[in-house]
N, C-alpha and C positions, 0 to 999 in steps of 0.2 A: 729434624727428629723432635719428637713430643717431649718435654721436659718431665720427669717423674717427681710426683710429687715427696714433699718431706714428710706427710705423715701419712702414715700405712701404706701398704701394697697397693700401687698402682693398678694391680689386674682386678682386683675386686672392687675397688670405687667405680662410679659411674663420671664420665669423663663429662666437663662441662660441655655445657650444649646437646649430649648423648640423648636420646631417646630408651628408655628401659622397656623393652619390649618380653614380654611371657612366650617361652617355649615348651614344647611337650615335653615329660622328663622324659629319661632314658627309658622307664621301665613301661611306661606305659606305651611308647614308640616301638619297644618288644616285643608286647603285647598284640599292638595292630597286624603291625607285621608277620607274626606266628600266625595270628584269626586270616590275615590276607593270605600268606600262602596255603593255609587249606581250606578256603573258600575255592582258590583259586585252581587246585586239585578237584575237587567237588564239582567246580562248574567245569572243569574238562571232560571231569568223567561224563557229566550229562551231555557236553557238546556232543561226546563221542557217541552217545545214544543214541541223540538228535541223528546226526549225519548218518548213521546207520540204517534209524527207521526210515530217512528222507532217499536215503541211496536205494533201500530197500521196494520204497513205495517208486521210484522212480524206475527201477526195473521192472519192476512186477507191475505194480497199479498204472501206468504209464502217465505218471506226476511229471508236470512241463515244472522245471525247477524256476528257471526264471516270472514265469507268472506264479506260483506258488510265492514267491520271496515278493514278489507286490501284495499279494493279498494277505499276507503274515502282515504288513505293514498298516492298509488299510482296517485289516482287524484288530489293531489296538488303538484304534482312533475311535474319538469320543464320537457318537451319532451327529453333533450339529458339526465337527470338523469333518466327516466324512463326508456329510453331503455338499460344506463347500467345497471339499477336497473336490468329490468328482465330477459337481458342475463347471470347477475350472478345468479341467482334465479332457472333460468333455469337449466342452466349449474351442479349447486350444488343441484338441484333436482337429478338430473341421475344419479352424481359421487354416493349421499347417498343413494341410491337404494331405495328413496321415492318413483320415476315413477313407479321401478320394484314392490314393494310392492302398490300400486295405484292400479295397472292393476288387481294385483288379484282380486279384487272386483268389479262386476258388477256395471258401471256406470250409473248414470242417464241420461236419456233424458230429454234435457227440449224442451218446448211449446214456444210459442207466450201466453198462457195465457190458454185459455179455447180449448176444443177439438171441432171439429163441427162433426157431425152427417157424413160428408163424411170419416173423420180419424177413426170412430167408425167402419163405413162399409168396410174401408180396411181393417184394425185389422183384424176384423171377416176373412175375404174372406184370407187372408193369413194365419190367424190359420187353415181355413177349407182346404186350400192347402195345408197343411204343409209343411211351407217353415220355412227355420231355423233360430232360434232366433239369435239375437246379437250374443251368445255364443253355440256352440254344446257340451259344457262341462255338461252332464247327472245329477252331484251334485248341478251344479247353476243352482235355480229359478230364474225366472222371477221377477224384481223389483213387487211390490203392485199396482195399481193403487189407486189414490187416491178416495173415493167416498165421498164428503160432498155436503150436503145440502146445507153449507151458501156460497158456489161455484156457485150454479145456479141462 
C-alpha cells in the first residue's frame, strides 16, 4: 500500500513519477453529449426519410438497392480515385472470370422509363420478321417483360 504523505491531502498532489494529464470538464462533456443526442435524433429522423424515399423508389421506380448502395459510394469519390477505383475493379473483374461468368446470362435491357406504343410496334414487326434475338443460343429465353398495372 502507497504511503500517504505528511503534508496535505494525498488526493490532490500529483503522485511522484505521475503524469498530469488535462481532461474535459464535466460541463462541457454535458454539453457534447446533449448536442450528440440530438444530432443524433436528427440524423434518424433523415435516415428515416432516406429509407422511405429508397423503399419508395425501390417499389415503384424499380431501384436494384444493392447496386444503387455501390454507386452512392462511387459518387463520393474524388474524379482521380474513381477512375483508379474502377480501372482496378475492372481489371479484377476479367482476371476472376466474373465477366466470363456474367456473359453467360442473358442481360437486361434497360429503358428511359416507360415503352411508347412505337417500341411495341417494332417488337412486333421484327418478331414477325424473324430477325434474331440478342442471343441464337436455342436453350436461352427471352428475358420477361414486365406487365404491371401501377406502371401505367
Amino acid at each position: 500500500m502507497a504511503r500517504r504523505s505528511s503534508k496535505g491531502d494525498s488526493t490532490t498532489e500529483a503522485k511522484k513519477g505521475a503524469t498530469l494529464v488535462e481532461a474535459i470538464s464535466e460541463r462541457k462533456l454535458k454539453q457534447l453529449l446533449s448536442a450528440s443526442r440530438s444530432s443524433t435524433k436528427d440524423i434518424a429522423s433523415l435516415t428515416g426519410t432516406m429509407r422511405e424515399k429508397i423503399a419508395y423508389a425501390q417499389e415503384h421506380d424499380h431501384l436494384h438497392t444493392g447496386a444503387y448502395a455501390w454507386i452512392k459510394r462511387l459518387d463520393r469519390m474524388e474524379p482521380d480515385k474513381l477512375a483508379a477505383h474502377m480501372d482496378h475493379f475492372e481489371h479484377m473483374m476479367e482476371i476472376s472470370g466474373l465477366n466470363a461468368r456474367r456473359a453467360q446470362v442473358l442481360s437486361m435491357s434497360f429503358g428511359a422509363g416507360e415503352q411508347t406504343d412505337a417500341d411495341d410496334e417494332q417488337a412486333e414487326e421484327d418478331r414477325e420478321e424473324g430477325e434474331e434475338t440478342a442471343t441464337s443460343d436455342p436453350k436461352v429465353k427471352p428475358f420477361p417483360q414486365r406487365t404491371s398495372v401501377a406502371a401505367e
